[in-house]
C-alpha positions, 0 to 999 in steps of 0.5 A, a space after each residue: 273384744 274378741 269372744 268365743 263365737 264360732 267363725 260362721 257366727 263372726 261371718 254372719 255378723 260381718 255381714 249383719 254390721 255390712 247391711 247395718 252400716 250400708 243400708 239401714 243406718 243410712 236409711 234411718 239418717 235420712 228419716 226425719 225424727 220420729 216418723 214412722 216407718 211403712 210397710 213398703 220400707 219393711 219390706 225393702 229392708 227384709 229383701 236387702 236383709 236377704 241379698 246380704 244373707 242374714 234373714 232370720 238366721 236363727 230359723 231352720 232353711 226348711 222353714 225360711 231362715 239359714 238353719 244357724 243355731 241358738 248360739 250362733 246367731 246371737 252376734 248377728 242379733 246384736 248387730 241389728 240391735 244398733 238400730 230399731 229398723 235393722 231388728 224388723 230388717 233382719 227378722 229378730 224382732 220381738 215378739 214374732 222371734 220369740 214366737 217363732 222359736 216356740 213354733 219351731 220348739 213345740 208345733 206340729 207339722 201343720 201349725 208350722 206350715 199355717 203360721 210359722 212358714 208365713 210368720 218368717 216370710 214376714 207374711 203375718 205378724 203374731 202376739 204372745 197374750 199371757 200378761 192380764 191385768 190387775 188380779 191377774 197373772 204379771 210379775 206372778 205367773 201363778 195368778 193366771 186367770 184366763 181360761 180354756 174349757 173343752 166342749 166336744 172337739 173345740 176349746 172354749 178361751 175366756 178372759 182378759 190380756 193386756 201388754 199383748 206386744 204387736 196384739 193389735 197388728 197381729 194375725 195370730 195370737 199366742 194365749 196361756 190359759 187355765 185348762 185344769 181347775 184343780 192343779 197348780 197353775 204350772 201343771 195346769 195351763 196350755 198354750 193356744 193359737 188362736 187367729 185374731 179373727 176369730 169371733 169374741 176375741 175383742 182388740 179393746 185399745 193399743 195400750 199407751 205407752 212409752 217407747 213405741 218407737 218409730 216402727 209402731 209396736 203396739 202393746 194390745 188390751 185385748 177381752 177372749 169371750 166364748 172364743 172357740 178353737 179346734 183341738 188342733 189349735 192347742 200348742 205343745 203338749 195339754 197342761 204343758 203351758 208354762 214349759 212351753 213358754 219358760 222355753 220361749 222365755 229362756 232364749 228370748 231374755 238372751 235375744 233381748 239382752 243382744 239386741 239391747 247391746 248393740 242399741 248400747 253399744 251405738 249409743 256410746 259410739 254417738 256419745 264418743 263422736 259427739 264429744 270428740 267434736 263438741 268443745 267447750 271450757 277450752 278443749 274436746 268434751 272428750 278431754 274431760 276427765 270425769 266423762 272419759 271415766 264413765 265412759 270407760 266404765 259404761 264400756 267395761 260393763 257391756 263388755 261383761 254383759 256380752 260375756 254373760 249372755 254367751 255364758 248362758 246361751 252356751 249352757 242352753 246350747 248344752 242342754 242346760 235350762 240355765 234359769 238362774 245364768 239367765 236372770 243374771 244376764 237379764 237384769 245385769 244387761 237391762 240396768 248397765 244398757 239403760 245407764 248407757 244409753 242414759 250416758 249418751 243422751 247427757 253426753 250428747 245434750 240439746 242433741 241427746 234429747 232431741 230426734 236428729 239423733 236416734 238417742 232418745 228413742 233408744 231412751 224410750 225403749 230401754 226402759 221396757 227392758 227393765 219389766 218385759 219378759 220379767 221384772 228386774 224384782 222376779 229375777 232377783 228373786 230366782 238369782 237370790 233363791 238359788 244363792 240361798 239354796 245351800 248355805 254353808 253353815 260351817 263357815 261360822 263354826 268359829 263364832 262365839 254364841 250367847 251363853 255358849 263359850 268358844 272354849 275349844 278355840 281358848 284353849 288353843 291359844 
């Protein structure tokens, strides 16, 4: 399929496929199932990422990245979806990508040089700390409980995250809280950057989960008690907390959305390999009818996921927030790569569940897709509001209504 991506986008994502298919996907082939990857191959894959010029191409040059837009990056993060290491090679990973862009969005000149600089140089790890748990705020964002009072020239954080990606790897953290009692909560909360360091914040436990996958994300439980930072440390503008992160949010659902294409996409391309050479009941798996069916099918729909996604990320190129565009995709793109990936691992058997294969670690990982960065149920809920927001009422001028003949429409006939 041949989509509407500028010809610097194609380039960069040729060159991406060319260090997919040369250095990492070999690499990963060579690995034994399940095990986890050092910080020296990291650190190999990134240099290899940057001899074939497609390092965090979604970053400004004056900050360590190729200065290519939003839009113009999104083949590229597709390319290092099709692998779980070539994401950490190229500097898309979440959630340091995610972090990076609110850094560049809405940092101040120093707080770009103390951690954006070294976050895209692969020098520090970073947490986006905004989900609590029970009681606090998750799928209702309004429920924020976690808060942040001024005392002099410092702010004071206390409260309780959890589902903090990498918040037990990171450096730095990214903490919404409560800075205004009185307001609604989307008028009043901010963002902080607090160091992982700092005295109070108290790492509990990486939280067990599914999907961890064999680069070892974790998924922190973390408790902020009289957590002081200096004034300095608040991110973007006071009480603008939720425009910020709804700004993250935004592109990052649509990052998701590429990446998890392209694990889509490779798990159909194992799925297609496997059945072309693995016979039974007299001919190719591949000449049964009913699979070559839902393959076609898992096929169609990525093909309108792509679609979608570059949709929306060309509203937000436009300048369009692109909320609603955005839900579709994130739900749309999150059930149609699960079933795809679902497919593969039936089609491939013993071998689709085992670990030769990277299939069951792509299994493990789509799941998440469904509630990280909003719940199937939240987004459905925004696609649904908008389609309710005017109703046209005239389309049912003809009906007929209890004690209220239809006596203009009898007549006519």
């Amino acid at each position: 399929m041949r989509y509407n991506d500028s010809d610097q986008a194609r380039e960069v994502a040729a060159r991406a496929a060319d260090l997919m298919e040369e250095v990492v996907l070999p690499l990963e082939r060579e690995r034994a199932g399940g095990m986890t990857v050092s910080s020296g191959t990291v650190t190999d894959l990134r240099e290899a990422a940057r001899e074939y010029d497609v390092y965090a191409p979604q970053i400004p040059d004056e900050y360590g990245g190729m200065g290519l837009s939003f839009r113009e990056s999104l083949p590229a993060f597709e390319e290092a979806g099709r692998s779980l290491l070539g994401q950490v090679a190229m500097r898309v990973d979440a959630p340091d990508e995610g972090n990076m862009h609110l850094l560049e969005l809405v940092g101040d000149e120093l707080q770009k040089e103390t951690y954006l600089e070294p976050l895209v140089a692969g020098e520090i790890k970073s947490g986006f700390s905004m989900t609590e748990p029970m009681q606090g705020a998750g799928s209702d964002p309004k429920m924020i409980r976690t808060t942040a009072e001024k005392d002099g020239d410092e702010w004071v954080i206390d409260g309780h995250k959890w589902w903090t990606t990498q918040g037990v790897e990171a450096d730095v953290l990214i903490v919404l809280a409560r800075t205004d009692p009185e307001a609604h909560p989307y008028e009043a909360c901010s963002l902080f950057l607090v160091p992982a360091d700092a005295d109070g914040v108290d790492v509990i436990r990486d939280v067990p989960h599914m999907g961890g996958g064999n680069h070892g994300v974790s998924h922190a439980e973390i408790r902020y008690e009289n957590v002081r930072v200096p004034e300095e440390h608040l991110l973007g503008e006071l009480n603008e907390g939720f425009t910020h992160a709804q700004a993250r949010l935004g592109p990052a659902r649509l990052t998701h959305c590429m990446r998890y294409s392209g694990m889509a996409q490779r798990s159909l391309d194992i799925a297609k390999a496997y059945i072309s050479d693995r016979r039974g009941f007299d001919s190719t798996l591949s000449d049964k009818q009913s699979l070559r069916h839902r393959i076609a099918d898992a096929e169609t729909k990525l093909h309108m996921a792509r679609t979608g996604i570059r949709d929306a990320a060309d509203r937000i190129a436009a300048g369009d927030e692109a909320r609603v565009p955005v839900s579709m995709c994130k739900v749309f793109t999150a059930n149609i790569t699960q079933d795809a990936i679902d497919l593969a691992v039936q089609c491939c058997g013993a071998n689709g569940i085992g670990k030769d294969l990277p299939l069951s670690d792509f299994y493990e990982s789509v799941r998440q897709f469904r509630i990280v960065d909003g719940a199937d149920e939240v987004h459905r809920r925004v696609i649904a509001r908008a389609a309710f927001e005017d109703v046209p009422e005239e389309e049912l001028e003809p009906l007929t209504r209890f004690g209220d003949p239809n006596r203009d429409r009898s007549a006519n006939h």
